[in-house]
C-alpha positions in Angstrom: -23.9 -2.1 -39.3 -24.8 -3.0 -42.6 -28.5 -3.7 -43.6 -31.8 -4.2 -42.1 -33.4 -6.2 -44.5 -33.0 -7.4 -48.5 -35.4 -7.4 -51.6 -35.1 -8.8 -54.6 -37.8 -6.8 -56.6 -38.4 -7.6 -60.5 -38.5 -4.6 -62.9 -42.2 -2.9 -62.1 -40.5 -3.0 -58.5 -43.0 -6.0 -57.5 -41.0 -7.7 -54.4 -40.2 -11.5 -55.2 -38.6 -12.5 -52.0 -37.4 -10.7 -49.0 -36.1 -11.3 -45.5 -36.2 -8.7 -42.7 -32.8 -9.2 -41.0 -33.5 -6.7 -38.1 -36.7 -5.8 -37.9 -36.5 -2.2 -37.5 -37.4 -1.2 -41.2 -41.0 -2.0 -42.3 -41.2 -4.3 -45.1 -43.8 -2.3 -46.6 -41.2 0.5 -46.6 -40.1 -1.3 -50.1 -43.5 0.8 -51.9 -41.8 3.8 -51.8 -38.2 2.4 -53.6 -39.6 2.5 -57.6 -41.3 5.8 -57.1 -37.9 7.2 -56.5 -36.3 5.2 -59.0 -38.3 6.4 -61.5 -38.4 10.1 -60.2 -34.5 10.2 -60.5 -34.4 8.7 -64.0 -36.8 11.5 -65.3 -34.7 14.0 -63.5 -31.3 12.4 -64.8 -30.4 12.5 -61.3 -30.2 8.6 -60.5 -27.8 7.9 -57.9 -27.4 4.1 -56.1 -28.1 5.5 -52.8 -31.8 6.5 -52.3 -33.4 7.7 -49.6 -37.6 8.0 -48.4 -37.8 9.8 -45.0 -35.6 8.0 -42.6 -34.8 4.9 -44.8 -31.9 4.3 -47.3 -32.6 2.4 -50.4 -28.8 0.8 -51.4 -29.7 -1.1 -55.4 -27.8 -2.6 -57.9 -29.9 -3.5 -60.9 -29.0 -7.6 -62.7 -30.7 -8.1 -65.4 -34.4 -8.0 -65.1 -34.2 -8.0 -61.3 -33.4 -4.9 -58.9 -31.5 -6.6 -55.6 -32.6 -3.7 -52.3 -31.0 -3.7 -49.3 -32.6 -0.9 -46.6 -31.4 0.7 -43.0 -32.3 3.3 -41.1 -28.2 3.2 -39.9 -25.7 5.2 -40.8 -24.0 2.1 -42.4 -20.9 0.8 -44.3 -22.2 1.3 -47.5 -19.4 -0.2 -49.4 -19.6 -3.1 -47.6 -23.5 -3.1 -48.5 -22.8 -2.9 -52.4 -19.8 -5.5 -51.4 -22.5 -7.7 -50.1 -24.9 -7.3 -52.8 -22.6 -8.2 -55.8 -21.7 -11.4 -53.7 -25.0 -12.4 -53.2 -25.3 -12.0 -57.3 -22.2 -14.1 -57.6 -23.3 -16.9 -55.1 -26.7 -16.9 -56.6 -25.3 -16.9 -60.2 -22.9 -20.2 -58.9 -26.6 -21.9 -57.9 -28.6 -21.1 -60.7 -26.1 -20.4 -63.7 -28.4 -17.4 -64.1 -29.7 -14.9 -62.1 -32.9 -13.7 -63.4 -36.6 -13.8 -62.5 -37.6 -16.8 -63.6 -34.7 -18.5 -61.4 -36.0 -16.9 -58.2 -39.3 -18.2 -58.8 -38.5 -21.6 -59.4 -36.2 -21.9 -56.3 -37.6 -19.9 -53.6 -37.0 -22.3 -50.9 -33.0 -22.2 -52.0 -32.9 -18.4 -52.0 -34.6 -18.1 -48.6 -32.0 -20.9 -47.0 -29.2 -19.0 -48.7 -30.5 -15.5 -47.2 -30.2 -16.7 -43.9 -26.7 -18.2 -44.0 -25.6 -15.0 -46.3 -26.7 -12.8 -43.6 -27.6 -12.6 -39.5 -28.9 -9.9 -37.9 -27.7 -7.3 -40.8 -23.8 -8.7 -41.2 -22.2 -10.4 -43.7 -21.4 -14.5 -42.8 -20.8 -17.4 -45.0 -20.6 -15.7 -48.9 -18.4 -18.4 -50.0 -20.3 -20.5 -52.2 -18.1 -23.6 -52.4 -18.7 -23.7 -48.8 -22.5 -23.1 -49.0 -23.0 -26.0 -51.5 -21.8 -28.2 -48.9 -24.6 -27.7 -46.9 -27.1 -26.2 -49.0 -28.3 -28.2 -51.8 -30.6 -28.1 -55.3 -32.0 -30.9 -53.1 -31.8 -29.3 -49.8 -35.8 -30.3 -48.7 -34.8 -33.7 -48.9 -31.9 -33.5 -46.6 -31.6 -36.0 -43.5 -31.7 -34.2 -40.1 -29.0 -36.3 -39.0 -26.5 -34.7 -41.9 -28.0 -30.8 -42.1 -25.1 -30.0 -40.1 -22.9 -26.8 -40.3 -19.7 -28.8 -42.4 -16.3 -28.3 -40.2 -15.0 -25.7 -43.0 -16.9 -22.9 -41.8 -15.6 -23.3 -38.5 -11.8 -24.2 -39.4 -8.9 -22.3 -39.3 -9.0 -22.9 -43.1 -12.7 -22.4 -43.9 -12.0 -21.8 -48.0 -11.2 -25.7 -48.0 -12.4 -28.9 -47.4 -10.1 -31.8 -45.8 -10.6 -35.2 -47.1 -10.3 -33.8 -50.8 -8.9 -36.9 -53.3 -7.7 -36.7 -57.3 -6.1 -39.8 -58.6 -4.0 -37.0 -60.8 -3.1 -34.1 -58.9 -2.7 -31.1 -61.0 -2.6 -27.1 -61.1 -3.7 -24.9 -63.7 -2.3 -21.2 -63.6 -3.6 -18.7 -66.1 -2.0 -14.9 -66.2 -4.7 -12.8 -68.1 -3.7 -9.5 -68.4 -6.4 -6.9 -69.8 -4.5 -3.5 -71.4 -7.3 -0.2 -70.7 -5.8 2.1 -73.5 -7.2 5.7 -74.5 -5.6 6.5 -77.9 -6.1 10.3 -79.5 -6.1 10.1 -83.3 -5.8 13.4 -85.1 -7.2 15.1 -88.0 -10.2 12.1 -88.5 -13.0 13.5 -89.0 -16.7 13.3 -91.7 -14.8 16.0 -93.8 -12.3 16.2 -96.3 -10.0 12.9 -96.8 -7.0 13.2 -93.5 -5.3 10.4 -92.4 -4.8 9.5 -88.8 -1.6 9.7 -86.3 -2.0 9.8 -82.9 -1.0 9.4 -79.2 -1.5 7.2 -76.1 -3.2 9.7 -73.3 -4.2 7.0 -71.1 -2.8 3.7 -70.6 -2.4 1.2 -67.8 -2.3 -2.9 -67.5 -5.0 -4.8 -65.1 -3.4 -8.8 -64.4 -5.3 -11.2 -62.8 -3.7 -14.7 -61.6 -6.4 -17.4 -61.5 -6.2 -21.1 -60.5 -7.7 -24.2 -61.6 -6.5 -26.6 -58.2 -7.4 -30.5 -58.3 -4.6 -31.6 -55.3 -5.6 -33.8 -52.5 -5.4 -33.3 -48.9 -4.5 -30.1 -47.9 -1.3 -28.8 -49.8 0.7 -25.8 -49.0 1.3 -23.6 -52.4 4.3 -21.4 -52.9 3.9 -19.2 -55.9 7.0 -17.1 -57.2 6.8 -14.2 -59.4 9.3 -12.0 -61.3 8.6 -9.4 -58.8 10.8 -6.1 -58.5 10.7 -6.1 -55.3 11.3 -9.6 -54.2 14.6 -9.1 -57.1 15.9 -6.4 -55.1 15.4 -8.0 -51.6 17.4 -11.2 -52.9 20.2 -8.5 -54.9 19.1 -10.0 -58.4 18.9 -6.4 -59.7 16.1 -5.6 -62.1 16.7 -7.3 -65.3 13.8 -8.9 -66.3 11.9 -8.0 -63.1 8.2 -5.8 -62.9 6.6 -3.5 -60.6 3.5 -4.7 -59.4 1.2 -2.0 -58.0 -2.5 -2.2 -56.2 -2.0 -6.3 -55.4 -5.1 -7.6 -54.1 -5.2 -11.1 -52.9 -7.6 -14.5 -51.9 -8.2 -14.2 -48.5 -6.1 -17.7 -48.0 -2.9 -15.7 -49.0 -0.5 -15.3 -46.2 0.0 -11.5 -46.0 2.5 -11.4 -42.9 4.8 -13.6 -44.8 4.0 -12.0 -48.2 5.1 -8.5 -46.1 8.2 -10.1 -45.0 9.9 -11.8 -47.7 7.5 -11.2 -50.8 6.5 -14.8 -50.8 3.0 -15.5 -51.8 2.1 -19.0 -49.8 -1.1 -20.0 -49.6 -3.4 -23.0 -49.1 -5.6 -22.8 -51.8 -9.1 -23.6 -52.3 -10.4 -26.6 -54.1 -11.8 -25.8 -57.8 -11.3 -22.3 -59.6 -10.5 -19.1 -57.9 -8.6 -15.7 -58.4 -5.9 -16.0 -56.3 -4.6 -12.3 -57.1 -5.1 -9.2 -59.2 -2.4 -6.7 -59.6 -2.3 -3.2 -61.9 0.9 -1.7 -63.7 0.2 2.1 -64.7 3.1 2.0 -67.0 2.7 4.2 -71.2 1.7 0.8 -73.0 2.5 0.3 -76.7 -0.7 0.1 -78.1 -1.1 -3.6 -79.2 -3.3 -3.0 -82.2 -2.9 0.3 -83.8 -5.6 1.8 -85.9 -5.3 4.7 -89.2 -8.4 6.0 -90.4 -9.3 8.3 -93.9 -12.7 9.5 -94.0 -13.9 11.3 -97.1 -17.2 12.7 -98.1 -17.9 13.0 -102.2 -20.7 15.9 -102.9 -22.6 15.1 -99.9 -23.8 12.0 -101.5 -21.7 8.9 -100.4 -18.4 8.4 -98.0 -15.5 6.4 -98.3 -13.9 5.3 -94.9 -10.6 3.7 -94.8 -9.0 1.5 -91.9 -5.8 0.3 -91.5 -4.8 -2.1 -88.6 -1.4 -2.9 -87.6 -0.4 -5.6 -85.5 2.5 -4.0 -82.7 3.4 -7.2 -81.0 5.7 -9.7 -81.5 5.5 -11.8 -84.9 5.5 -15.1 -83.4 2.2 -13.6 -81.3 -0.7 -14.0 -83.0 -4.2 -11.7 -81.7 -7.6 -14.3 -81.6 -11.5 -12.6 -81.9 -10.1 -9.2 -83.8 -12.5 -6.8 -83.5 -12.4 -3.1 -84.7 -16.0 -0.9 -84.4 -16.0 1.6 -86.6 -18.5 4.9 -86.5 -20.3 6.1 -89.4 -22.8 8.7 -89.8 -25.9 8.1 -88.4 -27.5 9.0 -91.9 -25.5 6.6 -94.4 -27.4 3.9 -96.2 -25.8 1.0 -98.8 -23.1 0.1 -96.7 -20.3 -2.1 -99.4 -16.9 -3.5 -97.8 -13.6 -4.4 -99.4 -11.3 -6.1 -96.3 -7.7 -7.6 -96.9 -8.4 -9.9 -94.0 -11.8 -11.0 -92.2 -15.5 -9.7 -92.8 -17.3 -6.3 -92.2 -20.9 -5.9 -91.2 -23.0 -2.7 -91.0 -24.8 -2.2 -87.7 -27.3 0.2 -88.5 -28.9 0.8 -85.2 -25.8 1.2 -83.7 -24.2 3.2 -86.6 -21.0 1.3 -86.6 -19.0 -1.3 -88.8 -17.8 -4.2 -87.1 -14.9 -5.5 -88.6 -13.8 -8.7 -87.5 -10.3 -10.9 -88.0 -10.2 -14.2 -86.5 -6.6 -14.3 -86.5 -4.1 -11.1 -86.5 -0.4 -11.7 -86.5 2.1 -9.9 -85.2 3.6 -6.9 -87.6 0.7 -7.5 -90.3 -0.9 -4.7 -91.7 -4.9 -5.0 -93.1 -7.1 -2.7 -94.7 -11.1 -2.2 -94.7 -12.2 -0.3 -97.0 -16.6 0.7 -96.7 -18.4 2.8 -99.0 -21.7 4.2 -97.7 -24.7 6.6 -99.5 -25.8 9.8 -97.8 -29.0 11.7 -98.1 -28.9 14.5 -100.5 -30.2 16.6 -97.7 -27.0 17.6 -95.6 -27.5 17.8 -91.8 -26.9 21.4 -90.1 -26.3 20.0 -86.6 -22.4 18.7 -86.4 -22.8 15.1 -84.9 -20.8 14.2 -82.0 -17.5 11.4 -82.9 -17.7 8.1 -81.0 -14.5 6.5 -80.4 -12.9 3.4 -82.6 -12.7 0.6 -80.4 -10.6 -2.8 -80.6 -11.8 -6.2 -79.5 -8.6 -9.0 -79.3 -6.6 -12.0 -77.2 -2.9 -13.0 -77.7 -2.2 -15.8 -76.0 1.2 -17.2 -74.5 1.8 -13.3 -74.3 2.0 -10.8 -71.5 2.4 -7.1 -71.8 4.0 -6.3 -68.4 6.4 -9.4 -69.0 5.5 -10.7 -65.8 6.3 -14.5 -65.6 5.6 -17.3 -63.0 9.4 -18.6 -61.8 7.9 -21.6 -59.8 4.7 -23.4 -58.1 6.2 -25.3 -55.3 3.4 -28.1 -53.6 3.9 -29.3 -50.5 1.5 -32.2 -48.6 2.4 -34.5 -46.2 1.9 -37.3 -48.1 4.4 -36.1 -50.6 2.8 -37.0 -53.6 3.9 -35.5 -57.4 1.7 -32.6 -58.5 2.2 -31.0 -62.0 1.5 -26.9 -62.5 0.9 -25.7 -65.9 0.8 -22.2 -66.6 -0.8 -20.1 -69.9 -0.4 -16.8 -70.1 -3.2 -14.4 -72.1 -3.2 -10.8 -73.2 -6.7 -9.2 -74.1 -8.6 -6.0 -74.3 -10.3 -4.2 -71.6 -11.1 -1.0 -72.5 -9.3 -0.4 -75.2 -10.8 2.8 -77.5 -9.2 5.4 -79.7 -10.7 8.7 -79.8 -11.0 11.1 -82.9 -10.0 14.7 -82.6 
């Protein structure tokens, strides 16, 4: 069981559209879902599970809208959450954005796509490719005669259409691998001038594999990896070879055979999708590694000094650089000196933005910012937010995974060309001070 019925609720918690799946939850049960909200908030206590009496409240909040599913069941509430960020994602395809406004001006779009979403509380049709062939920005002017359920969502393959034509068939591949890093950098602090070393305390690498596919007809894809496993099935050894961990796939991915022999064949959708995600909790080299000196003069200005060095490769070079430093929440007069880029002062977030558009590999640069300080010292000690990093490298991947081959097979045994880009970037990368 998942839900009885689904609001969409702007932020005073006013309902803007709603069906009742079940029937078993009163829609005026919704009343009761803001008072809680707000309750929570005020006691720091807000959870995403809420509950009046005998009905659960299961929210996520998107923008200025709060999405509501209720039940009176003890129900799957992962698959509820599951359901709720698809719904987001599907609506988001339709409208570009998902806000208030977009709701109100298409309410006859939303209420078709609630019902095909959804039946009698379960999860049905949340692939939008498939909705949009049957579910139109036009859909009240739709012939009878061709409102019909399209074949795919009844196929064996329902992720694909048949009948699909390009006059150039092509395949676009791009690894993007995000590096989460938690650095410690000793002896920073407002004090007395100490430079910064540090360690790595947290690091792990989160890959995704998505696909850009314009092939006719319905092609089998074989996808081959550099895959440690698959290396030491086939007695290749483990040169060159990496350990992927937590794989998730596209639902058009053959598992069985990907159990079997590691081979990931698949016949893929038309358009863009992810087609896999994979993590590697290996101790990364930080990509961009930063040094800090912060020194206070008689309580009346501060002189912070960053240095940023480039750890990758020098033919590599990092796109979008961007370093956000802390300063006291009392400095004033901000002035920057950079070897490379442009420094801003954020006042109402109390950082320094420094920002390189282009960072090679092995380079060194410096920031330099001078700030004023009231002549009145603070007694309270403030708290040290964490430096974080902003960058991309492309044709560059930390793990080293590599894509070996893109075999395309269709009947009509036409040519296909597969081109593959590779892209490092930061997720959350931040380095703490002690």
């Amino acid at each position: 069981m998942a839900a009885s019925a689904l609001f969409i609720l702007d932020l005073k918690g006013k309902p803007l559209i709603s069906r009742n799946y079940k029937g078993d939850v009163g829609l005026g049960e919704i009343e009761h879902f803001m008072g809680l909200v707000l309750q929570r908030e005020e006691e720091g206590a807000l959870t995403p599970l809420l509950t009046h009496g005998k009905v659960h409240f299961l929210w996520i909040k998107h923008a200025n809208l709060y999405l509501v599913a209720t039940t009176k069941k003890n129900g799957n509430a992962s698959l509820v959450y599951s359901f709720l960020y698809k719904v987001v994602e599907v609506f988001c395809e339709y409208f570009k954005e998902l806000e208030e406004e977009s709701i109100r001006d298409n309410f006859v779009i939303v209420y078709e796509l609630l019902d095909e979403l959804m039946d009698f509380g379960f999860p049905q049709t949340t692939d939008s490719k498939i909705l949009q062939e049957y579910i139109t920005q036009e859909g009240n002017k739709l012939e009878t005669g061709k409102s019909r359920v399209p074949t795919t969502v009844t196929n064996a393959v329902s992720w694909r259409s048949e009948g699909i034509k390009y006059k150039k068939n092509e395949v676009f591949i791009d690894v993007i691998e995000s590096v989460n890093l938690l650095g410690l950098l000793l002896g920073v602090g407002w004090g007395n001038g100490v430079s910064a070393n540090g360690s790595v305390l947290l690091s792990e690498v989160v890959g995704t594999i998505k696909l850009k596919v314009f092939l006719s007809g319905m092609p089998e894809l074989r996808l081959g990896l550099n895959d440690r496993v698959l290396f030491e099935l086939t007695g290749r050894g483990k040169n060159k070879s990496v350990e992927l961990e937590d794989v998730k796939f596209h639902q058009c991915v053959r598992l069985s055979r990907f159990d079997n022999d590691r081979t990931i064949s698949f016949i893929p959708p038309d358009g863009d999708f992810e087609l896999m995600s994979y993590r590697l909790n290996t101790q990364v080299k930080p990509l961009i590694w930063i040094e800090s000196v912060i020194e206070k003069f008689s309580h009346s200005r501060v002189e912070i000094m960053v240095k940023a060095k480039g750890q990758f490769k020098k033919q590599s070079v990092a796109n979008g650089v961007e370093i956000a430093v802390p300063v006291p929440s009392d400095a004033d007069s901000p002035k920057f000196k950079t070897s490379a880029g442009s420094a801003r002062y954020l006042p109402e977030r109390n950082l320094v933005i420094w920002t390189i558009k282009s960072f090679p590999g092995g380079k060194e640069q410096l920031m330099r910012a001078h700030f004023g300080l009231p002549s009145v010292e603070k007694e309270e000690e403030e708290g040290r937010p964490p430096i974080s990093v902003r960058f991309e490298i492309p044709y560059f991947t930390v793990s080293g995974i590599q894509v070996r081959y893109m075999k395309i097979i269709e009947k009509s045994g036409y040519q296909a060309l597969p081109w593959v880009r590779y892209i490092t970037q930061s997720g959350d990368y931040q380095l703490r001070t002690s």
